[in-house]
N, C-alpha and C positions, 0 to 999 in steps of 0.2 A: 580486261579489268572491268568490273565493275561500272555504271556508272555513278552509281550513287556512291560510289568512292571518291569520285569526283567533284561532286557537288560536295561531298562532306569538307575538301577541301579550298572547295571554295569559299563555305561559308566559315572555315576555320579563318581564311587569310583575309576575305570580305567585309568580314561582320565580324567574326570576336574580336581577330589584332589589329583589324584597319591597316594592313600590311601599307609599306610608305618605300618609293625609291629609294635605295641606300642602307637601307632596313638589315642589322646584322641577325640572322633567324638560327636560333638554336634549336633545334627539332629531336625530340630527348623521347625514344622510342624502342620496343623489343624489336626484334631482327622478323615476328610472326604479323607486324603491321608496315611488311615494305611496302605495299599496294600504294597504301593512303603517304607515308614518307616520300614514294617517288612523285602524285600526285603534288603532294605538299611541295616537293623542288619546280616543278613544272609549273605553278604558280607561282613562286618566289619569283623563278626567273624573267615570268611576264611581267614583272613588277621592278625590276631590273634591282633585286634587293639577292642579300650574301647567305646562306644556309648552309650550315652545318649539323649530321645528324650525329646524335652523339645514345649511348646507353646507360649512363651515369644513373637515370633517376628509376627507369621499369630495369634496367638488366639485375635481374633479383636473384639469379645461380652465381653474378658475380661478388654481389653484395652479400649472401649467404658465407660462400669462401673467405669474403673479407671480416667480417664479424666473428663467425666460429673459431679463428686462427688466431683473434687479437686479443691482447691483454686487459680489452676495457677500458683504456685510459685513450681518450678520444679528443682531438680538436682538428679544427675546419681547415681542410686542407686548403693553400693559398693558390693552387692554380686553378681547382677550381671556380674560387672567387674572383680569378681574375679573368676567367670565360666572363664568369654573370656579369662581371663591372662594364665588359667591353659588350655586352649584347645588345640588342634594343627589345627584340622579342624574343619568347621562350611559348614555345609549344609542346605541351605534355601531353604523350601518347600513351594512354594505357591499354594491355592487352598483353595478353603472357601464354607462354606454353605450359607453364603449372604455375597455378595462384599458391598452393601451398609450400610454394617454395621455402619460406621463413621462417616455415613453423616449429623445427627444430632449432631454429635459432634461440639463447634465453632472452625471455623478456625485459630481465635487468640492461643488459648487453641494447637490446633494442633502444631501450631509453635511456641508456648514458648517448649511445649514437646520437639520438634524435637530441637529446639538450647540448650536444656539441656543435653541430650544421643548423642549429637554428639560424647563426647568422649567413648562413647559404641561400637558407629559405627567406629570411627577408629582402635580399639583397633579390631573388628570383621573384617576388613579389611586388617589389617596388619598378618593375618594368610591364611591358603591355604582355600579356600570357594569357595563354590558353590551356583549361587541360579537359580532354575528351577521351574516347572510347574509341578504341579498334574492335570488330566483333571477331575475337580470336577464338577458337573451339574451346580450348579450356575454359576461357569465362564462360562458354554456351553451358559446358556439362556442368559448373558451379551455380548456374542458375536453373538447371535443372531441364535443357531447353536444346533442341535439334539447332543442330550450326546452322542451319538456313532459316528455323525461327525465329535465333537470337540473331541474327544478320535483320530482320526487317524489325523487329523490337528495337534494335540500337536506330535505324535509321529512321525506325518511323517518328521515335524521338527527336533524333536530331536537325531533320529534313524538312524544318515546319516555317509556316511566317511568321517569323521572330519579331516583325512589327506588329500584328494581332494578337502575340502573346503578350509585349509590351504595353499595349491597351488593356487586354482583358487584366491583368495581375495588376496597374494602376490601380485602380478603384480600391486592392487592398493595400496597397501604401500609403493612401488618403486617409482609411481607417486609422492608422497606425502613425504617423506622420501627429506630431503634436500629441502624444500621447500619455498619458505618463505612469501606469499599469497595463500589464497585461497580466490576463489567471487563465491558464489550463487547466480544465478538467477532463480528466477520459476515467470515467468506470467508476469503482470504487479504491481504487489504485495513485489516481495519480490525482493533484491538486496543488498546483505552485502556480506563486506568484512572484513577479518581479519588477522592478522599474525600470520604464525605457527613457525617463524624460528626457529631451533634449538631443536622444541619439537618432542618428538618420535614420529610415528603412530604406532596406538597396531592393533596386526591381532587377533579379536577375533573369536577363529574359537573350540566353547564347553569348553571351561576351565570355569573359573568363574561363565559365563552367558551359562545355557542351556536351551534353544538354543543359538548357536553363529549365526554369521553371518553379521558382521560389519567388519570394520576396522576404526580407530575414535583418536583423536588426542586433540590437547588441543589447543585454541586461546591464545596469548597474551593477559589478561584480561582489558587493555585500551587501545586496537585496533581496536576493534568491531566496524564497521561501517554502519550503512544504515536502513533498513526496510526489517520484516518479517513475513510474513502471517503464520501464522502454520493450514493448510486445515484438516488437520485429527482431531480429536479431543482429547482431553487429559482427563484422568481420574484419579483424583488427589484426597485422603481424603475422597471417598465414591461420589463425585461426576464427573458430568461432567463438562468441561469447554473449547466450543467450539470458533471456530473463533478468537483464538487470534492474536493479533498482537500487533510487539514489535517495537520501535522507538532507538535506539544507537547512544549513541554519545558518543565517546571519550572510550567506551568499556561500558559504562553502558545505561540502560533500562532509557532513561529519558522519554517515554509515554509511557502508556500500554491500551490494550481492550480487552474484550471477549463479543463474544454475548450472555454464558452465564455462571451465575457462575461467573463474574467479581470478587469479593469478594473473591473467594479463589486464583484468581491468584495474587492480590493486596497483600495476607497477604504470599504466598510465595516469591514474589519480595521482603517484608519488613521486611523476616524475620531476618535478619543482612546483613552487607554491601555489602558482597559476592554474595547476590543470587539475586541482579540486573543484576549480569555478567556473563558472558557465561562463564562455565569450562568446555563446550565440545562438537566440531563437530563431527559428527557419520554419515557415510554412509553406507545405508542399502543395502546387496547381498546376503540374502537368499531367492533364489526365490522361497524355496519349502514353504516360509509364504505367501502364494496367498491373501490372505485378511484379511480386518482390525478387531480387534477383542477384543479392549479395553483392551488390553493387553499391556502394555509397553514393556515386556521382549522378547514379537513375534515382535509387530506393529514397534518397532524400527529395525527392523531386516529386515522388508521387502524389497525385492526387488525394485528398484525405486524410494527409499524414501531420505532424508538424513533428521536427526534430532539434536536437538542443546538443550544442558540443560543450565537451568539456574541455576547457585550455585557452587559447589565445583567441581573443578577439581582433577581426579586423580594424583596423585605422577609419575605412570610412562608413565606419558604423558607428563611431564614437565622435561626441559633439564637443567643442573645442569647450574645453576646463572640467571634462568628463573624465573619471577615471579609465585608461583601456585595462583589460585584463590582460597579462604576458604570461606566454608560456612555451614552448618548446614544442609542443602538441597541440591539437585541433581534430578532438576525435566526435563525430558526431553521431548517437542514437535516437531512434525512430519511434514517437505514437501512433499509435493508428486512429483517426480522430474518425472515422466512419460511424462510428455505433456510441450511443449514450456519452456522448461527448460535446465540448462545447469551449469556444473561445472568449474571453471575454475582455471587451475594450474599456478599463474607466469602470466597467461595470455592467456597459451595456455588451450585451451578447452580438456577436461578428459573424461565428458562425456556429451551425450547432448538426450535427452528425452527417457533416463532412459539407453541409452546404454552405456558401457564404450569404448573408442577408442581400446581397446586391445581383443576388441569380433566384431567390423567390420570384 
């Protein structure tokens, strides 16, 4: 094995979940990341804590069969829920023998799904979790990249001093921390604005999301103002869906486009009221994610980037008598803020073609 399979494990049950004696560990993984699974047991157990590995959330050839076969008419099975009610932690392993497994699935079908188990998903979020990366070959060839490249890409991500990344991404929560606009510009494309007052900024720096490397905040949900091109491309339900761009008025999505894949970004805008509206800016500073890789969990993290989801805003991003934005989804797309681009705090400019004012 591996040793930095090892170490991924450790800093999964060290640092993300703060594994605790007695600790019930749900470890929710394809059958192509048993390495980092068995690891994962081998720590629980030093921990004198309980794990179960289960495939409910990546096994996607089962969730395929289950989808294609059903009538549509979907609610949140009760054993499931009654895993997540007895669990204390939950660790999400992604990584798959074919990412396009979904893609024949219909996207309507996709989002009745997803607004049925939303409360799966909350009840999975409301406890200590983690979701990170196995460097499986499939995701290697979807990011365009030798199984051995994407193997030291995924770790060189992940494998970092989580407390110097903590310090370095402070300084922009400080920015942002009291603040009560923020305006993106990138190009001649994109220019929105929105209000953060009174919402927290979160330093994600390896806890939940492994890799970290944000710090990311919540808009006022009928603030949202202006036009946004998202240049990277999004990988959503097995496919892709390039070029989109989003039109805001009054905080919600009143025009949308992609050049391609229109159709699936249509049925996640429509999948209830919430995921026409933005529940979250994200600024990406991990610069050890050097390129893009069809990965949301790296690709929002990169250095240069800042990205915005459409749908459900987290809890503690929103500041008590703040509206949250709710929704069923949490799909997030990419700027590239590298070139002719610029953030702006209040007014004053944070950072401007991909640098931050506090690294001049």
């Amino acid at each position: 094995m591996d040793a930095r399979i090892r170490e991924h494990a450790d800093v999964i049950c060290n640092h993300s979940v703060d594994l605790a004696p007695g600790d019930n560990v749900v470890i929710d993984a394809h059958p192509v990341a048993a390495d980092l699974v068995t690891a994962l047991h081998e720590i629980v157990a030093d921990h004198d804590a309980h794990p179960l590995a289960i495939q409910e959330r990546t096994g996607k050839r089962f969730l395929r069969a289950y989808l294609r076969n059903h009538d549509g008419e979907f609610s949140a099975p009760e054993h499931v829920m009654a895993l997540y009610e007895e669990m204390d932690v939950y660790i999400a392993v992604r990584g798959s023998d074919n990412v396009t497994q979904t893609s024949d699935v219909d996207p309507e079908t996709q989002a009745a799904y997803a607004g049925a188990t939303q409360e799966l998903l909350d009840e999975r979020l409301s406890k200590r979790w983690c979701l990170t990366q196995y460097p499986a070959p499939a995701n290697a060839q979807l990011a365009q990249m030798s199984t051995e490249g994407y193997e030291n890409f995924v770790w060189d991500a992940i494998l970092r001093d989580w407390e110097d990344v903590r310090a370095f991404q402070s300084q922009m929560v400080e920015l942002l921390d009291g603040a009560s606009e923020i305006r993106v510009v990138s190009g001649e494309d994109t220019d929105v604005t929105m209000r953060v007052a009174d919402n927290p900024t979160l330093n994600d720096y390896g806890e939940k999301n492994l890799p970290g490397g944000e710090v990311f905040t919540a808009p006022h949900p009928d603030s949202v103002e202006g036009e946004v091109y998202f240049d990277k491309p999004l990988y959503h339900q097995g496919r892709e869906v390039t070029d989109v761009r989003l039109t805001f008025e009054g905080g919600e999505v009143v025009d949308h486009a992609a050049a391609k894949n229109e159709a699936v970004l249509t049925e996640v805008l429509e999948t209830d009221e919430g995921a026409s509206r933005l529940g979250e800016l994200g600024i990406g500073m991990n610069r050890a994610i050097d390129q893009f890789s069809y990965n949301m969990l790296f690709d929002e993290k990169m250095g240069d980037t800042v990205h915005m989801a459409v749908g459900r805003a987290y809890e503690d991003t929103v500041g008590d008598g703040n509206e949250r934005n709710d929704s069923a989804v949490h799909v997030d797309m990419i700027v590239d803020m590298s070139e002719n681009s610029r953030i702006e705090v209040d007014s004053e400019v944070v950072q401007e073609d991909g640098t931050f004012v506090f690294e001049e």
